[in-house]
C-alpha positions in Angstrom: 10.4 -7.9 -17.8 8.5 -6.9 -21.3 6.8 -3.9 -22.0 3.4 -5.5 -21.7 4.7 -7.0 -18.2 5.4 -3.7 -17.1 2.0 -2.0 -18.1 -0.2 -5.1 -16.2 1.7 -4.6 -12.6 1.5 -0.6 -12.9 -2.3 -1.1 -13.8 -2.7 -3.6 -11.1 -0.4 -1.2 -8.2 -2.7 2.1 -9.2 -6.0 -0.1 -8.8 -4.6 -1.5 -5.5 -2.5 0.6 -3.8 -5.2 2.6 -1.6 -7.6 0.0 -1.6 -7.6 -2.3 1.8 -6.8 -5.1 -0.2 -2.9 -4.9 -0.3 -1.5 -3.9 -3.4 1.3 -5.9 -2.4 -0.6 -9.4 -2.7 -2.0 -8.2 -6.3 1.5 -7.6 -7.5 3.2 -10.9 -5.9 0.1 -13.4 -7.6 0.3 -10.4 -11.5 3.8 -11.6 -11.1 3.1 -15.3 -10.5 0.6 -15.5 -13.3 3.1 -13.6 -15.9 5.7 -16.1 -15.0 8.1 -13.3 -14.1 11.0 -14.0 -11.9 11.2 -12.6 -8.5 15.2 -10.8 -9.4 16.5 -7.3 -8.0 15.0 -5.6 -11.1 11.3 -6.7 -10.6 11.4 -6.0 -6.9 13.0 -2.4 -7.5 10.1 -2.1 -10.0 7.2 -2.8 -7.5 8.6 -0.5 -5.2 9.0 2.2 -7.4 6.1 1.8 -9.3 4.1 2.2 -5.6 5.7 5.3 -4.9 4.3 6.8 -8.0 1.1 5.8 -7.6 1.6 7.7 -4.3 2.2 10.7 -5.8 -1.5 10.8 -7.0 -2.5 11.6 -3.1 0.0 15.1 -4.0 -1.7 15.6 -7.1 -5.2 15.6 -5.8 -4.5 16.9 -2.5 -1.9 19.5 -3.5 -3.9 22.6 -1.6 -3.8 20.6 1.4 0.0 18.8 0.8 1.5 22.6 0.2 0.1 24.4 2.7 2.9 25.2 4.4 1.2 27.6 7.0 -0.1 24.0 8.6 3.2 22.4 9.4 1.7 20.6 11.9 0.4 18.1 9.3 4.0 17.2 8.1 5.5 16.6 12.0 2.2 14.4 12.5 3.4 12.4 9.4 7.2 12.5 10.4 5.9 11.0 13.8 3.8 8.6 11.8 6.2 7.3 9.7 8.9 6.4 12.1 7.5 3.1 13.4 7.1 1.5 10.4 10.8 3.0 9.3 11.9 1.5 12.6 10.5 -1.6 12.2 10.9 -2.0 8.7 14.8 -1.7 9.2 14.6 -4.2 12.3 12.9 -6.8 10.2 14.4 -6.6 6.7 15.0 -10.7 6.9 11.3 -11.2 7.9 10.2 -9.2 5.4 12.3 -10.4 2.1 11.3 -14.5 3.3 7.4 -13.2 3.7 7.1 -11.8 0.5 8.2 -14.6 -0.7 5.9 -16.8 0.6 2.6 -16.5 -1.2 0.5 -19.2 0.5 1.0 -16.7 4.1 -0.1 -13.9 1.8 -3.0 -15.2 0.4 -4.2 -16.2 4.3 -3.3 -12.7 5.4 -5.5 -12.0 2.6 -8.4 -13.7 3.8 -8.0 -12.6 7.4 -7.7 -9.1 6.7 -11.4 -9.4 4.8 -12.7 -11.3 7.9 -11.9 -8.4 9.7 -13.1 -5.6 7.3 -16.5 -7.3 8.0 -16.7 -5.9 10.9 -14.4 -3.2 11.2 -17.3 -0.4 10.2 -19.3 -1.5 13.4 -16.6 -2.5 15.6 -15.4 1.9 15.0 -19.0 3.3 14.6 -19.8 7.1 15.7 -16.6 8.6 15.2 -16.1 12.1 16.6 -12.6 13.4 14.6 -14.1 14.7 11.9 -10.5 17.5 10.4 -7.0 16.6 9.9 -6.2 19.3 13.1 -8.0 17.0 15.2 -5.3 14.7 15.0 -3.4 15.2 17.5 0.5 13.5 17.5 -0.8 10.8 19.7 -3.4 9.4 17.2 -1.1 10.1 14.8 1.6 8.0 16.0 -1.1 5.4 16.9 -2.3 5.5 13.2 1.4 5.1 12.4 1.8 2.2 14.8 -0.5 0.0 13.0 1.0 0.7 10.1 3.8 -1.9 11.1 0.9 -4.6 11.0 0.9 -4.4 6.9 5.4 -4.6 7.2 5.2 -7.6 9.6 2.5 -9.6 7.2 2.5 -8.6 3.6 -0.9 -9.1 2.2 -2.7 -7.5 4.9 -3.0 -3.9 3.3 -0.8 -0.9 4.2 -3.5 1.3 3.7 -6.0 -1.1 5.5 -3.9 -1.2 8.1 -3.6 2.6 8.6 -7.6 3.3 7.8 -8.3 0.7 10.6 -5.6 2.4 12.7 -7.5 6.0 11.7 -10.6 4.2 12.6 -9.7 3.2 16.0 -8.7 6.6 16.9 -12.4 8.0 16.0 -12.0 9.2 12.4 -14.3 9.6 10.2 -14.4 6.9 7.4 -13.0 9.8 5.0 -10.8 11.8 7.1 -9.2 8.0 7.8 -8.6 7.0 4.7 -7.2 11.0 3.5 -4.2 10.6 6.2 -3.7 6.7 4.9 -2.5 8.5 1.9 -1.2 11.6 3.1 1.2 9.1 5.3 1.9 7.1 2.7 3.7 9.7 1.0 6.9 9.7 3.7 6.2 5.8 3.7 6.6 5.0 0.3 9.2 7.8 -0.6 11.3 5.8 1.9 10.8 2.7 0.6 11.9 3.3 -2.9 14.9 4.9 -1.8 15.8 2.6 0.1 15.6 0.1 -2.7 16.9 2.0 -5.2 20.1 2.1 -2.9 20.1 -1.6 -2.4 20.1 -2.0 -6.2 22.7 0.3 -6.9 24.7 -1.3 -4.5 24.1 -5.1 -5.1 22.8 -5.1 -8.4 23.7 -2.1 -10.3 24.4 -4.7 -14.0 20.1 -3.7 -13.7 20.3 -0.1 -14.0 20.6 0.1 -17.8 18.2 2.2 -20.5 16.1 -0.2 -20.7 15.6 -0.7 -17.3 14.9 2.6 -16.7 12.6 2.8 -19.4 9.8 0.2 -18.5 10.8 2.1 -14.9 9.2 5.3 -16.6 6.4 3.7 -18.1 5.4 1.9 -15.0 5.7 5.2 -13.0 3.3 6.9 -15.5 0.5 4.1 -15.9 0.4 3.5 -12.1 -0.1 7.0 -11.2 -2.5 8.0 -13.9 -4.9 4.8 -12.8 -4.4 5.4 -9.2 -5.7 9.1 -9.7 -9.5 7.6 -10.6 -8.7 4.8 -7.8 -8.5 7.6 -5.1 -11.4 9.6 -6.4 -13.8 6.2 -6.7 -12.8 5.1 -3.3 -13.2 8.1 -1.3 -16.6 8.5 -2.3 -17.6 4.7 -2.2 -16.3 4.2 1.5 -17.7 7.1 2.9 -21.2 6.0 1.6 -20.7 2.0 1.8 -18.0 1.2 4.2 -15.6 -1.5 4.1 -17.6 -4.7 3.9 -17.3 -5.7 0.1 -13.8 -5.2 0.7 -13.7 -7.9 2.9 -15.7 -10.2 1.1 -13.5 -9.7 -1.9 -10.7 -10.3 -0.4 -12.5 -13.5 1.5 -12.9 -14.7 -2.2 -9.9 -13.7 -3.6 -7.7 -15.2 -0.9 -9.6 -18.8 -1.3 -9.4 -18.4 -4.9 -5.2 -17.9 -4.6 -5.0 -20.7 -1.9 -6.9 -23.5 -4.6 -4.5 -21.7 -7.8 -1.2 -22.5 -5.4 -2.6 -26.2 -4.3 -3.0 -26.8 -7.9 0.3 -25.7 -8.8 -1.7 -23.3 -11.5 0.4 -20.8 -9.7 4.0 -21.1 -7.8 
């Protein structure tokens, strides 16, 4: 991986990450255009990179994040997180051969926009309009269809867990808030986990240099996912999730006609 590799996936992880158009996808097809192998070193990368962009939810939501007189909010995300932890360790196998297999993404891709169509409709008049309404039911729920995005990458962890808010009668905004407030646990998880993996099967990758474009990836994908949080809480709650769908409709054709081409591989 160069150093202008590295810059292009962080940009394209803080655009993504809490958009419902799976962050995941964009990275797999960034990577696929830039010709960049899919080793132990990249995939470390996209994990980290993610859980930096995650941090921007702490940055902007710090007053809510730290206040520690409402501990309820961090047992709902502990008991939000768990399924996908669960599952996520179940299915490691399923996982590792799906993200591998961008033809499935790129159709998960365009189902997920077929049903982000109708998604604002299908949840209309919500009544849970504060994070204490939540109670650790709907949070587990929420947490539940989390598993959706670990089962079939390209579908959106954070349109999974919107939809997931959705169905349990939050508002559009109050949704999308505890998508990132339980991506936090999520994410923190995940990197661990693969930084662990690395150091145990591949630790030739964990060199200065490595750790470098590591640092710069960290820092571009959390600075651009700062104004990706602030421009998407305030376009949702006004617009919905339609043109999500439709971009993702387009997108996902677009990727299918690159990969029957061979443009991509």
């Amino acid at each position: 991986m160069t150093g202008l590799q590295a810059v292009i996936i962080a940009v394209v992880e803080g655009l993504t990450e809490f958009l419902p158009i799976s962050s995941t996808a964009h990275i797999k097809f960034a990577e696929a255009f830039l010709g960049m192998p899919n080793n132990a070193f990249n995939e470390m990368f996209s994990v980290v990179i993610q859980f930096a962009a995650i941090l921007s939810v702490v940055t902007i939501y710090y007053k809510k994040f730290f206040d520690f007189k409402n501990l309820s909010l961090y047992v709902k995300l502990l008991v939000a997180v768990v399924p996908a932890l669960v599952f996520g360790a179940l299915l490691k196998k399923h996982i590792d051969a799906a993200l591998s297999n961008l033809t499935m993404i790129a159709c998960v891709m365009i189902g997920g926009g077929v049903l982000l169509l109708f998604i604002d409709k299908l949840f209309a008049n919500p009544t849970v309009t504060e994070e204490k309404q939540i109670d650790f039911k709907k949070a587990f729920i929420i947490g539940t269809f989390q598993v959706v995005s670990i089962i079939l990458p390209g579908f959106s962890r954070s349109a999974a867990t919107i939809i997931g808010g959705l169905s349990q009668k939050l508002t559009r905004s109050l949704a999308a808030e505890f998508s990132f407030f339980l991506a936090v646990p999520t994410m923190f998880a995940a990197s661990s986990k693969s930084l662990l993996d690395v150091y145990q099967d591949n630790p030739e990758v964990l060199i200065p240099e490595n750790f470098a474009l590591l640092g710069v990836g960290a820092v571009v994908s959390y600075i651009v996912a700062l104004l990706a949080i602030k421009y998407f809480i305030g376009f949702v709650s006004k617009n919905g999730f339609k043109v999500f769908g439709y971009y993702r409709i387009v997108a996902g054709l677009v990727l299918l006609v690159l990969l029957y081409q061979g443009v991509i591989k």
